[in-house]
N, C-alpha and C positions, 0 to 999 in steps of 0.2 A: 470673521471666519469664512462665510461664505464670499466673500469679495475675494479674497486672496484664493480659496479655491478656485474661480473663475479666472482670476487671472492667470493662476498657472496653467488650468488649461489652454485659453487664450494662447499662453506664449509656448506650448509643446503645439497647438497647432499650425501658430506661426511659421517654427521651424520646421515641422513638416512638411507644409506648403512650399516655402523654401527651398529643400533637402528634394523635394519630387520635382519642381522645375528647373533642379540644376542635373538630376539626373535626365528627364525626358531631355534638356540641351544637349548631355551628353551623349543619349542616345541617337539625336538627330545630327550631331556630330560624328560620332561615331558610322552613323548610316550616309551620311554626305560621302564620307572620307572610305567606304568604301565602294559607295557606287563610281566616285571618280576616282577608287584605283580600278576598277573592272571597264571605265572607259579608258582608262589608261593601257590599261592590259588589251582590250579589243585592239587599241590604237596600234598599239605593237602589234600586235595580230596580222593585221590589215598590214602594215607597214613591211614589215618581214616578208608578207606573200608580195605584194607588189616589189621590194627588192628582187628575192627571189625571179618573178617573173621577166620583170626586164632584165634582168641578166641572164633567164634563159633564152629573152628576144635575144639579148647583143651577141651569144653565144651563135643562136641561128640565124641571124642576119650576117654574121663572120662567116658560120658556113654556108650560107648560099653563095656569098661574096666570093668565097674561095673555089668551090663546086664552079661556078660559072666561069670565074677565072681559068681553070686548069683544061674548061670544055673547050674555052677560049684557043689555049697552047695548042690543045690535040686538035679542034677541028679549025680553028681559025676563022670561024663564024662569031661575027660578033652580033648576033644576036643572042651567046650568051656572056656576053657583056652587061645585058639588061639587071641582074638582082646583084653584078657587083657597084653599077651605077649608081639602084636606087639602095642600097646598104648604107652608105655614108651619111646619108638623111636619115635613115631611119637609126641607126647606129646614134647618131646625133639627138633623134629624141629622146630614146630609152634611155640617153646619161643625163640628159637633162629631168627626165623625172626620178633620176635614179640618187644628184646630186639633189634633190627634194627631201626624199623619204628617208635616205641613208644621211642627212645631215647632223641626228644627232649623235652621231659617235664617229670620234677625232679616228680610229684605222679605220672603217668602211673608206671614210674623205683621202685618207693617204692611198688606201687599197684603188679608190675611185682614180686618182692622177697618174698613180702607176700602171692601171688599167689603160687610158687615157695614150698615156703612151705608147705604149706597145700596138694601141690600134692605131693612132698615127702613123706609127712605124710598118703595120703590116700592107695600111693604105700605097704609104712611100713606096714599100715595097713592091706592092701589086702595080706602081705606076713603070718602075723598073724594067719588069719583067713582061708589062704589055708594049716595053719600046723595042724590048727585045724581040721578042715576036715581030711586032709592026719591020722590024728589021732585017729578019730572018736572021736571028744570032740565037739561036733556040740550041746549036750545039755548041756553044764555047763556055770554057770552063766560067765564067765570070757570069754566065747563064746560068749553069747548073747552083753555082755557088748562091746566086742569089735567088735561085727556085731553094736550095735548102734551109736556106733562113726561113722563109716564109713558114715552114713548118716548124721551126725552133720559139718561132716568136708566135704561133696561133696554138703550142702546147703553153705557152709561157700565160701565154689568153687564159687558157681552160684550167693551168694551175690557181692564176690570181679567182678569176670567178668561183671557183669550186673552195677557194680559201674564205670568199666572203659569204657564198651559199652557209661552209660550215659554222661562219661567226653568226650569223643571219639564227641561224636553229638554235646555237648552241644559246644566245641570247634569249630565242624563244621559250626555250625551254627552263630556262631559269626566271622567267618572269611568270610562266605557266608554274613551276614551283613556286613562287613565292604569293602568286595568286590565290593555286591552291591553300593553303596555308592560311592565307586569311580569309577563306571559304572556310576553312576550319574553327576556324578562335572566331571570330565576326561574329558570327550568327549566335556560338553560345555564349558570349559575354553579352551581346543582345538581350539574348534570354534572361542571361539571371538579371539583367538590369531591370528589365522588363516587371519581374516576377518579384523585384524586392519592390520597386513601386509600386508595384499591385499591392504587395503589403501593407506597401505605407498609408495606401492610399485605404485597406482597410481596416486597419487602427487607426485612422483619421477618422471614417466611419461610424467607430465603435465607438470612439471618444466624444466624438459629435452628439451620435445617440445616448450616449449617458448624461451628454451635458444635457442634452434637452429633456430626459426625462427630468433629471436632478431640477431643471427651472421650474418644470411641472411641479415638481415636487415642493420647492423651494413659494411655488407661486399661490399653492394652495396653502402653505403652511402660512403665509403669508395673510391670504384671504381668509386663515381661519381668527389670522395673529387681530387682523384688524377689526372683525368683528366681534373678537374679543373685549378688545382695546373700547370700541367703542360702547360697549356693554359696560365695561367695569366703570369708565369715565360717566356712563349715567346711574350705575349704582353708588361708586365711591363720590359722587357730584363732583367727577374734574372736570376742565377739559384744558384744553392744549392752543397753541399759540408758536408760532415760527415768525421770526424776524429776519429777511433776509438784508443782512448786516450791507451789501455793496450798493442793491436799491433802493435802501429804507425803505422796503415796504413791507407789512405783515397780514399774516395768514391764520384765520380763527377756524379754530373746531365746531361742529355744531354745536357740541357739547357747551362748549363755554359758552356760545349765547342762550342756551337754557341757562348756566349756571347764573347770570343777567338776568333772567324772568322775560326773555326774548324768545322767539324761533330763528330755528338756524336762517342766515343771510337774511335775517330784519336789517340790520345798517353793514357799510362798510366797513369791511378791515384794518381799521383805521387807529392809529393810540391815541385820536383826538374824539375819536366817536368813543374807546374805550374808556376814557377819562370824565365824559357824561355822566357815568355813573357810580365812580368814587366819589365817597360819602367828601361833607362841604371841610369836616377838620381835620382830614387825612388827607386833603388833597396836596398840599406844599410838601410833606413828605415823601407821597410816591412821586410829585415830579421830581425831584431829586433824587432818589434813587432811581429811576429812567434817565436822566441826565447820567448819574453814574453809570449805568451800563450803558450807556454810547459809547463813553470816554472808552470803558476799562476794555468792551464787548463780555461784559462777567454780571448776573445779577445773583447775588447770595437770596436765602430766603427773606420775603420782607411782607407786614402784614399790615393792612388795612382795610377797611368795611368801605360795600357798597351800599346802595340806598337804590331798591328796584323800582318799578313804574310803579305798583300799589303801596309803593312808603313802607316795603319793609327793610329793616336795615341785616344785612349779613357779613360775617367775618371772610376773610380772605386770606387765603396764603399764596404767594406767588415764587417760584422759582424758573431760571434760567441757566443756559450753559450754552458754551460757542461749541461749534462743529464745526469743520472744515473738510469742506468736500474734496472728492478727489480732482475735479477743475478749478480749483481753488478757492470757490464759492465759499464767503463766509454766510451760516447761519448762527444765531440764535435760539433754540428749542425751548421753550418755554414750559410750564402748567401753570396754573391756576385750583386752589380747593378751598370749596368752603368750607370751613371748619366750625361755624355757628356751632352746629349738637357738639364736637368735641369743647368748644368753648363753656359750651353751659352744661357740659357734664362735668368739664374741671370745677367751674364755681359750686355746682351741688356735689362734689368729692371735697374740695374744699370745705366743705358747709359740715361736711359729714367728720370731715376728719378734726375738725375744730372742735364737734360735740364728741368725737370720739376721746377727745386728748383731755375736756372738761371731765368728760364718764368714769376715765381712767386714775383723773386725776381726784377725783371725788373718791374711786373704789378703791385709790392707795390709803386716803386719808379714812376713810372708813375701816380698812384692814387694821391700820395704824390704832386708831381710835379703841377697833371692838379690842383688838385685842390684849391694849390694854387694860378697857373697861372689862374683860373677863378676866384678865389678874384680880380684881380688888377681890371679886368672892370667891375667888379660887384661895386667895391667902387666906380669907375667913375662915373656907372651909380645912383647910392646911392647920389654922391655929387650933379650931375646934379637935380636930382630930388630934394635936397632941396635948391637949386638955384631958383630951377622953383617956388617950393614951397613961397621961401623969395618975391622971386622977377615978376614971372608973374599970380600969382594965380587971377590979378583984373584982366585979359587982358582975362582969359579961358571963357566959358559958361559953366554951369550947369552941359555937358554930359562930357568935356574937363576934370572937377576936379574929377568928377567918374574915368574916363580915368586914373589919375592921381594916386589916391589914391589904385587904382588897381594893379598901376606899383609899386609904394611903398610897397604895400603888397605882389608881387610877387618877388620882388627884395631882402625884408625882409625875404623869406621863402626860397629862394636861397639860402642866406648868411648860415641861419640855417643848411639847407641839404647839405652843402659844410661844416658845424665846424662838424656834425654828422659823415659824411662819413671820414673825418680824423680821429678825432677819432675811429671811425668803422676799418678802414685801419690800427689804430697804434695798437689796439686789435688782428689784425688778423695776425698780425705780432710780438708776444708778447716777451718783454725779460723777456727769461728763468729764471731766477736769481730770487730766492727766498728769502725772507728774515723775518727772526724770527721780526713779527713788532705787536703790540698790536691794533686789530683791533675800541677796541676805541677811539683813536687818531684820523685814518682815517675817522670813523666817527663824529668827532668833527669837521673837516676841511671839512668835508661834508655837514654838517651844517652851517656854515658857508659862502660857498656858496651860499646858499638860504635864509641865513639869512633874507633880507630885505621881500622875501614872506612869512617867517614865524612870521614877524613883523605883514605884511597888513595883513593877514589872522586869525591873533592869533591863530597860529599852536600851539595845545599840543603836545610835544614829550616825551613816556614813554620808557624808553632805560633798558634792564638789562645790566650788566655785561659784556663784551665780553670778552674773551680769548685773548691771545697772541700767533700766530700760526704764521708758516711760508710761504708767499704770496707773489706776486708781488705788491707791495705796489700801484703803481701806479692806475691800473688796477682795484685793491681793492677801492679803494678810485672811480672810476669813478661810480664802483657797487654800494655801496650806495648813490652816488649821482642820480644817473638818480631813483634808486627806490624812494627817497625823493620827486625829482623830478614831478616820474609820480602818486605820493599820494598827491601830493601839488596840480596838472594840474587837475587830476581829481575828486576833493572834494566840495560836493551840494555847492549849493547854500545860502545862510543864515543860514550856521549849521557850527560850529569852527571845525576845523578838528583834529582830533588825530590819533596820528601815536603811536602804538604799538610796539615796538624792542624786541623778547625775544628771547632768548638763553638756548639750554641745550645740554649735551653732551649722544648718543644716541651709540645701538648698532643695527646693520643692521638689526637682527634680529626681533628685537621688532617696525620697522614703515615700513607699508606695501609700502612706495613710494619709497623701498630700497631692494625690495625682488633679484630684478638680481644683487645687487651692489657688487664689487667685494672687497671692504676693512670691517673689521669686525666694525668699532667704524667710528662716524662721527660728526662734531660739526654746528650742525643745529640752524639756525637764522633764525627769523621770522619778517617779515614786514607785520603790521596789519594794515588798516585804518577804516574809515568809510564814506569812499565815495561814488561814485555813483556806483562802483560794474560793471560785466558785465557777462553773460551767460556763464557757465560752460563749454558748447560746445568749445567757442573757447579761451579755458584754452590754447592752443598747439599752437592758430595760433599765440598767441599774441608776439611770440618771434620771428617770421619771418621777413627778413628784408622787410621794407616798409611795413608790415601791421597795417591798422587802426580799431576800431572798431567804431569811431565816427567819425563825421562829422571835416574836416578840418577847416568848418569857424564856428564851433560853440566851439572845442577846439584846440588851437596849436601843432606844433609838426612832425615830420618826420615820424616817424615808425622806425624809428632806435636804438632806448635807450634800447628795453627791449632786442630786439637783440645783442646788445652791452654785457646786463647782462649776457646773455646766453653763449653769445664767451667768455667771460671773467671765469664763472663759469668752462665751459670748458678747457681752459688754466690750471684751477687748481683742472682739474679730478674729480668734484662736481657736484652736479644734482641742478636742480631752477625746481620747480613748480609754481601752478597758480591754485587758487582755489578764486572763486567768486559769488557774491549774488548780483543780479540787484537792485541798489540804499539801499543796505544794507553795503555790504561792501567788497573789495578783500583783498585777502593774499598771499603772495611769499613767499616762503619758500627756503633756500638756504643750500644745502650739504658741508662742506669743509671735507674731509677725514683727520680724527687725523693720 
């Protein structure tokens, strides 16, 4: 239990550790991916303004070019010749850094050739119209016509540039949107990542701390288990033994070198140093069972005597069981106990039970015995008394035949209490001997018995079915007799009595007067009357020997018949109850185990 606890925590830590550094990758992913979109985004930045800007150079390198040009026409000084000369170089660099930075996007590069163009063309043009001049043809139409171009083609200039200035923003702007954007979402998906790790990482924490306390826990209960363990192993004289099955090598408890008449670590752990001191006719035995449990890795319980250093000799009991560890490690777990005192308290329980069985068997045959020898002067006395009766009842007075009839009646209840108590003595001494007999029979002849009371009475008797089980016939047969019996003895007055018999066959389960019983099916018989009944309280006593619930001179009887029932039902591992209703009616109920 506690292994598998550990390990599940174990493996939800696992995956937490897991689950937290695939998030932090995420995050450092996530954080990569956007600082190289924000250098991405500078880089456009940066790129844009530098487009921009060299296109405001070429723009004003055009017009210086052109300004100096036109100063040129009016004054014919060419010294302002000078910024249309040095224009074309510099014109020249601005498109070369300009086909740099403007390289990623296919119109700027088209915008760029057609630009390209046009300043070629304005260049041509400027060469044109400085021939003209250098000519003096400043007034003919082919002059004029080619001074208006130059203004056709340096708006056509300031159209293209001002077209890519606007794609240049418009670009800007949308990257500056999209930036923003992930300025937005970035940081708080950061966060919650951030903040569920934090989590994780503190139910990692908690879980941590509860294992550790729980090993606390687990370690003390441990160290209490063992000093336990080691306490009982020197009260109860065990001790313990480990066989590790893969090295053959084994491992003894202190304990068990006490149980040797040694101190712990006197010799090695050894089953050759242990075999020292098995006794000299036990030894071929336990090597053979050690040879068995190599083979099997299994040792059942097995017993042999040591013989210690001072020559005493003690009894042994050993047992073993394989283990198998979670690295796959076979062991062996062994005990050892000496059982000497239980030994020699069996042979004096033994001793006791052999005189108890003589005791018993002497105080049957003594029961046996008196109680016949107390018929012989009972009958004497019986004869006498109806001598007295024939022959001096005219010679008595009044208080003389009370006298008499007293002695008759006490001598009659004798005789009774002396056939009970044999019977009682031959039940409690029962033969074992079971025999397959069909219990209707027995109660035919049990009937029979009483037949002539069930004549004076006009007894109705309703009988189901009985089974054919295997009983001590004898026994069986007294059982329904005394229960006929004591439904015949105790039935009203001017009411015909009926006796109910029924029978079925039941399962322990389903009749609550069977909850502790120990066999599963039972063949339960029912004795029903309608007599005078008796209080439900003493359902229990009524089986005791010698108890009555009525009056002895108002109904006959020992106290011994139901008790009878009871030994008898017992002999054949059955339960009898007693359930009743004052002057309504009782019932017995009888268990025989199918």
């Amino acid at each position: 239990m506690i292994r598998q606890v550990f390990t599940q925590s174990a493996l939800f830590l696992r995956i937490v550790f897991l689950v937290s550094v695939f998030l932090i990758l995420v995050i450092g992913g996530f954080t990569y991916r956007h600082i190289s979109n924000l250098t991405a985004s500078t880089k456009e930045v940066v790129n844009t303004y530098k487009v921009n800007v060299e296109l405001e150079k070429v723009i004003s390198y055009l017009k210086d070019a052109e300004n100096g040009h036109r100063n040129y026409i009016l004054t014919k000084d060419t010294t302002h010749l000078e910024p249309y000369l040095t224009a074309r170089e510099k014109v020249n660099e601005s498109f070369a850094e300009l086909k740099e930075t403007a390289s990623d996007s296919k119109t700027q590069e088209e915008n760029l050739k057609t630009l390209s163009k046009y300043i070629d063309k304005l260049f041509n043009n400027f060469t044109h119209t400085n021939a003209f001049v250098e000519n003096k043809l400043t007034l003919t139409e082919e002059f004029k016509s080619n001074f208006f171009e130059e203004k056709i083609i340096m708006d056509s200039i300031r159209q293209i540039i001002n077209e890519m200035v606007a794609l240049e923003n418009k670009q800007l702007k949308e990257d500056q949107k999209q930036h923003q954007s992930n300025l937005q979402f970035t940081p708080l998906f950061l966060y919650l990542l951030l903040l569920f790790t934090l989590v994780l990482i503190i139910i990692s924490y908690n879980r941590i701390s509860n294992d550790f306390k729980n090993i606390k826990t687990f370690n003390n209960q441990l160290s209490i288990f063992k000093e336990a363990t080691i306490q009982l192993e020197t009260i109860g004289k065990h001790g313990n033994w480990v066989w590790h099955v893969d090295t053959n090598t084994f491992v003894f408890s202190d304990n068990l070198y006490r149980v040797l008449g040694e101190k712990p670590g006197a010799f090695k752990s050894t089953l050759e140093n242990f075999m020292d001191f098995v006794h000299p006719n036990d030894k071929q035995k336990f090597v053979d069972d050690i040879d068995k449990m190599m083979k099997v890795n299994d040792l059942p319980f097995i017993y042999f005597r040591i013989i210690k250093k001072d020559g005493t000799v003690r009894h042994i009991k050993a047992y073993g069981k394989l283990l198998v560890i979670g690295d796959g490690d076979k062991r062996i777990v062994g005990n050892i106990t000496d059982i000497s005192d239980e030994i020699e308290n069996y042979l004096q329980l033994e001793e006791r039970n052999l005189e108890l069985e003589k005791n018993n068997a002497e105080l049957s045959e003594f029961n046996y015995v008196a109680s016949h020898d107390l018929q012989e002067p009972l009958r004497k006395i019986q004869i006498f008394i109806s001598r007295l009766e024939e022959n001096e009842t005219k010679n008595f007075s009044s208080f003389g035949l009370q006298y008499l009839e007293r002695i008759k009646a006490s001598a009659t209840r004798m005789r009774l209490l002396i056939d009970d108590l044999l019977q009682f003595s031959r039940t409690n001494k029962p033969d074992k001997e079971f025999v397959l007999t069909n219990l209707n029979d027995l109660f035919e002849n049990a009937k029979q018995d009483v037949a002539d009371t069930i004549l004076e009475k006009e007894v109705t008797i309703i009988s189901d079915v009985l089974p054919t089980i295997p009983v001590i016939p004898f026994q069986v047969h007294q059982l329904f007799l005394n229960l006929l019996s004591n439904s015949l003895k105790y039935c009203k007055k001017d009411v015909a009595p009926v006796i109910n018999i029924g029978y079925s066959k039941i399962n322990s389960k389903d009749d609550e007067n069977l909850i502790n019983a120990s066999k599963n099916n039972y063949h339960k018989i029912t004795f029903s009357d309608n007599g005078i009944g008796f209080e439900q309280q003493y359902a229990n006593q009524i089986f005791e020997l010698f108890n009555r619930l009525h009056n002895k001179h108002d109904y006959s009887g020992t106290g011994v018949g139901l008790s009878i029932c009871k030994k008898i039902i017992d002999n054949h591992d059955g339960f009898i109850m007693a359930h009743g209703k004052p002057q309504v009616a009782a019932t017995f109920t009888i268990y025989f185990p199918v």
